[in-house]
N, C-alpha and C positions, 0 to 999 in steps of 0.2 A: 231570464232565459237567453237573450239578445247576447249579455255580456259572454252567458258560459261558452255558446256559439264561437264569438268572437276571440276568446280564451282558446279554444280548439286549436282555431284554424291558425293564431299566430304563433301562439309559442307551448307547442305542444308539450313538450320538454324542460321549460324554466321551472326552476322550485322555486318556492315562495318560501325563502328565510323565516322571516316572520311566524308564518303557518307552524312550521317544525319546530322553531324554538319553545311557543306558547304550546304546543305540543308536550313536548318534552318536559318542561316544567309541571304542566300538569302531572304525570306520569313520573317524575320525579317526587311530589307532594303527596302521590295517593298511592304510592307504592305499585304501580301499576305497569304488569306488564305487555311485553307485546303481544302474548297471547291473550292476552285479555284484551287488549285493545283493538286486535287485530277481531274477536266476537262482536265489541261492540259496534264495531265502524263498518265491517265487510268486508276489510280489504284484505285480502290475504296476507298470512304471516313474513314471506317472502317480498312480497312488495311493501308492503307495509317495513318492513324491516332496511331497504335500499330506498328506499322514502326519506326514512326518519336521516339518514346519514347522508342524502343529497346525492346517490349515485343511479337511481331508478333511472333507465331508459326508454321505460315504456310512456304509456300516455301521464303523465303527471296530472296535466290536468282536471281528468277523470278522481284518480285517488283524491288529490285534493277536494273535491265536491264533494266525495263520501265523508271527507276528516271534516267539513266545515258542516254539514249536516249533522254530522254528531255531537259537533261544538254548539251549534246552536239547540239541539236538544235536551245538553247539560242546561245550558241558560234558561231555557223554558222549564224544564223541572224545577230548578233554584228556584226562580221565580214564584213557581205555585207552590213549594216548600214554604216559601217567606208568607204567601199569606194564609197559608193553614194551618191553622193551629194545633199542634200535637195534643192538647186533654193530658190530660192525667194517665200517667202511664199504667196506675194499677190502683182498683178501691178495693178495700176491705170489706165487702158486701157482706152479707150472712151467708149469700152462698157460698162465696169464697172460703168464707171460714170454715164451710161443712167439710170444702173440698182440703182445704190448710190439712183439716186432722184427720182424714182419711188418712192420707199422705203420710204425714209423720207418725200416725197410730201404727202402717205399716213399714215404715223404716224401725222404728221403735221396737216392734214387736215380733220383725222378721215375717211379716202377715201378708196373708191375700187380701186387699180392699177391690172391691170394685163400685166404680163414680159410673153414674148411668143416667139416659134422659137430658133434658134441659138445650137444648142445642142454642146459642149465642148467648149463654148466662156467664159466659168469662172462665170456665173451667181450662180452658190450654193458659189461658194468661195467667189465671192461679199458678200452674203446674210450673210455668217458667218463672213464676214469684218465687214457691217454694226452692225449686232446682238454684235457684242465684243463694238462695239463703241457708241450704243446709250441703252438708259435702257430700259426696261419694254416690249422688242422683244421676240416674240417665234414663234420658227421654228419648223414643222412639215412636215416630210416628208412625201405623202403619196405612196402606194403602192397597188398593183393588190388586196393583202389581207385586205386590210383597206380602198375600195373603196365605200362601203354603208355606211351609216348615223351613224351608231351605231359606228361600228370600226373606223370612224374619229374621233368620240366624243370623245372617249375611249383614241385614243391617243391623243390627245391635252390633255384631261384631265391629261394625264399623265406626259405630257411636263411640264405643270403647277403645276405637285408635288402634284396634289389635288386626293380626292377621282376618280379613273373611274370606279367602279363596280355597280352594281345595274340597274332602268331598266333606260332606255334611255334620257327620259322627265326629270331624276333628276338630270341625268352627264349632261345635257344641264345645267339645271337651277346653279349648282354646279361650270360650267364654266362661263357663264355670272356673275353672284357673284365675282368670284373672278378677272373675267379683268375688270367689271365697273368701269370709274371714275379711271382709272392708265394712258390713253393717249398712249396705249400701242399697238403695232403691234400684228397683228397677220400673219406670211407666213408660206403657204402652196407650199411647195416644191413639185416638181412634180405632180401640181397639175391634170395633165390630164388623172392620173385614178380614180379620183372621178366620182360618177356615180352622174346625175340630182339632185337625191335628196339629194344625200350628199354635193355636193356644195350650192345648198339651206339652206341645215343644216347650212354650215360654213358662208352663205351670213346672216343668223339670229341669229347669235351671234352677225355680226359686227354691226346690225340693233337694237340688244335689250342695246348689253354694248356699243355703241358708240365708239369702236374704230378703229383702220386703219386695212384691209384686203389689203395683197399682192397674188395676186393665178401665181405661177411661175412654166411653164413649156414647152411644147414643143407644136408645131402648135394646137395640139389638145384642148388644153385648148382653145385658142380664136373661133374655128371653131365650140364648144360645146356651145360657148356663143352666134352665132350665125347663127348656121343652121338653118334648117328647124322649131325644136321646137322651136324655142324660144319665138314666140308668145305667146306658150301657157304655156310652162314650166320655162323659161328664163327673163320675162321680166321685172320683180323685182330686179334680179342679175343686168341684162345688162344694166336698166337704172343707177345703179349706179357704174358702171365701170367708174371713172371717167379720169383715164389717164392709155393710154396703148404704150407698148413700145413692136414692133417688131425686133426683132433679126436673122436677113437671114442668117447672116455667121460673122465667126469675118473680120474685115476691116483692110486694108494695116498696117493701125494707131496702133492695136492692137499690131501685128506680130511687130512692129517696138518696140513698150512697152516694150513685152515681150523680146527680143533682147535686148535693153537696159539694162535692171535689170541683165542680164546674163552677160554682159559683151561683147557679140559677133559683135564686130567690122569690122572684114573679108570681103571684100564688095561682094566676092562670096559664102562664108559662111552666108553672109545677105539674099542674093538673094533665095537662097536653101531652106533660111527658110520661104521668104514668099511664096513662093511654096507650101510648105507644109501645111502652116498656110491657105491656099482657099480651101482647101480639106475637106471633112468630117471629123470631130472632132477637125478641129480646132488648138485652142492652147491648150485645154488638150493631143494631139498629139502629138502636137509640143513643148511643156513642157516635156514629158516623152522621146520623141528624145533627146532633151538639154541632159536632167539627164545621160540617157546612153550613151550620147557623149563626156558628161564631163570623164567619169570614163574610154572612151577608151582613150583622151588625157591624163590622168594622166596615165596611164598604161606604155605612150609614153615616159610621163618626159614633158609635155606641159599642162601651165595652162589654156589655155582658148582653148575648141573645134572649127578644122578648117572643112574647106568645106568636106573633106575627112570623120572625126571624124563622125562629123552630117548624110553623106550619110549613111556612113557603118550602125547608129545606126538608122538610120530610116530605111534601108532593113531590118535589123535585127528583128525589132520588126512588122514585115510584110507589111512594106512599100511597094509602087510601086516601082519599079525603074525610 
C-alpha cells in the first residue's frame, strides 16, 4: 500500500512500458478485445483505450492497479487450473444412455420426448454429448426470465443465429423457416420454467416445421403436462409426447461409470462413493468430490484418491459426515 502511495504522489502521469506491452500481447494471443478488457479490469473503454497507446492524461497510476490486479487474478486462476484436475469430460452411464435415445428417438422420428426427474444425474452434459455428435441440434436453456412465449421465441431465435427482434408472430414464423425440412432437433433445457403457453409456443414450432422436440427438466415438467389442466390446456402437447424417460436418482450402475472413468479402484474408496452418489445431486456431487480429492492425493504425492481423500473432500465441500 506504502509503494502505491508513493506511486501517486510522484509520478502520477508516467506509463509503465512494460505494463502495456505484456498487456497487449496478452490481448493479442486471446483475441481479446478492449471491450472485453475494458469488463474485466474496470477501467473504462475510453481510458482504458489512451492507456494501452501511452497518451492517457489522467491518473495512470490508478488504471495501472486496476490492470495489475487483474493480471494477478489471471495468475491465480492459472494456478488453481494447474492443480485441478478436469475428470473425465463425459461417461456413458445408463442414464445417459436413457437420455442418448430419447434424443435421437426424437430427431429420428420427428417426436415429442420428454427427459424428466433426476436432478445432477448428467442429463445437460448428455444433451451437449449428443448436440457435438449429431447435426442440425439446438439447445436452449430456459429460465425464470424467459418463461412466457415471447422470451422463449426470442431465445431460440437466437440460438439459431437468425433475426429475434420485432413482434412475436414474426420471430415465430422467422424460426419455423429456418428449421423446416433440416430433420433437426430442437431441446429445451430446463424445461420446467416455461409457462402453458410458452410450451405450446415450442409444441407449435415442432407441429408447423416437422421436427423433433426434447422438453428436459426436472419432475415439474412432466406434472405440467399432466395435471389438472391439461384437459383443457395440454392436450395437443400431451398427445404427442411420444416417449418419456423418468429419472429418480442416478442408479448403482451410474456411481460405478463414473468410478470407472476416474480410475477409482479402492474397494472402500468405491463403497464411499456410492454412498454419496444416492444422495441429492447425485453424480454432479460426486464428480466435484472426485475433482477435490484428486488435488488433496496429489498434494500427498498419490495419484489416484483413497477413501480418506474422497471423505475429507466431500466434508469439505459441505458434505454429511
Amino acid at each position: 500500500m506504502t509503494d502505491n502511495v508513493t506511486q501517486f504522489s510522484k509520478a502520477p502521469n508516467k506509463h509503465d512500458d512494460a505494463l502495456i506491452a505484456e498487456v497487449r500481447q496478452i490481448m493479442e494471443a486471446e483475441a481479446l478485445s478492449q471491450t472485453a478488457l475494458s469488463q474485466l479490469t474496470g477501467v473504462g473503454k475510453a481510458r482504458l483505450s489512451q492507456w494501452l497507446n501511452g497518451v492517457y492524461k489522467g491518473n495512470v497510476a490508478a488504471v495501472e492497479e486496476s490492470i495489475r490486479r487483474w493480471l494477478e487474478s489471471r495468475q491465480t486462476a492459472t494456478a488453481l487450473e494447474g492443480q485441478m484436475p478436469a475428470g473425465p469430460e463425459w461417461v456413458e452411464t445408463p442414464t445417459a444412455r436413457a437420455v442418448l435415445s430419447a434424443l435421437s428417438f426424437s430427431q429420428m422420428a420427428e417426436a415429442v420426448s420428454v427427459v424428466y426427474g433426476g436432478a445432477g444425474v448428467g442429463k445437460t452434459t448428455t444433451i451437449a454429448r449428443y448436440k457435438r455428435q449429431a447435426p442440425n441440434v439446438w439447445v436452449v436453456t430456459a429460465t425464470p426470465a424467459v418463461s412466457a412465449p415471447g422470451p422463449i421465441l426470442t431465445r431460440i431465435a437466437q440460438t439459431l443465429g437468425i433475426r429475434s427482434t420485432g413482434a412475436v408472430h414474426v420471430v415465430e414464423a422467422n424460426i419455423i423457416e429456418r428449421v423446416r425440412e433440416t430433420r433437426g432437433l430442437l431441446v429445451i433445457d430446463e424445461a420446467q420454467h416455461l409457462t402453458h403457453r410458452a410450451l405450446d409456443a415450442v409444441r407449435s414450432i415442432h407441429d408447423a416445421a416437422g421436427i423433433g422436440l426434447a422438453l428436459v427438466g426436472n419432475e415439474i415438467v412432466y406434472s405440467q403436462l399432466t395435471g389438472g389442466s391439461r384437459s383443457v390446456g395440454f392436450a395437443q402437447l400431451f398427445s404427442r409426447v411420444a416417449k418419456r424417460v423418468r429419472l429418480s436418482r442416478a442408479k448403482d450402475a451410474d456411481v460405478t461409470a463414473l468410478l470407472e472413468a476416474w480410475g477409482i479402484n479402492d474397494k472402500d474408496a468405491r463403497q464411499l462413493c456410492l454412498g454419496i452418489g444416492r444422495r441429492p445431486g447425485a453424480l454432479r456431487g460426486l464428480s466435484q468430490t472426485l475433482r477435490l480429492a484428486s488435488m488433496f492425493a496429489a498434494a500427498s504425492g498419490t495419484n489416484r484418491p483413497g477413501v480418506d481423500h474422497i471423505r475429507d473432500a466431500w466434508q469439505d465441500l459441505g458434505g454429511e459426515a
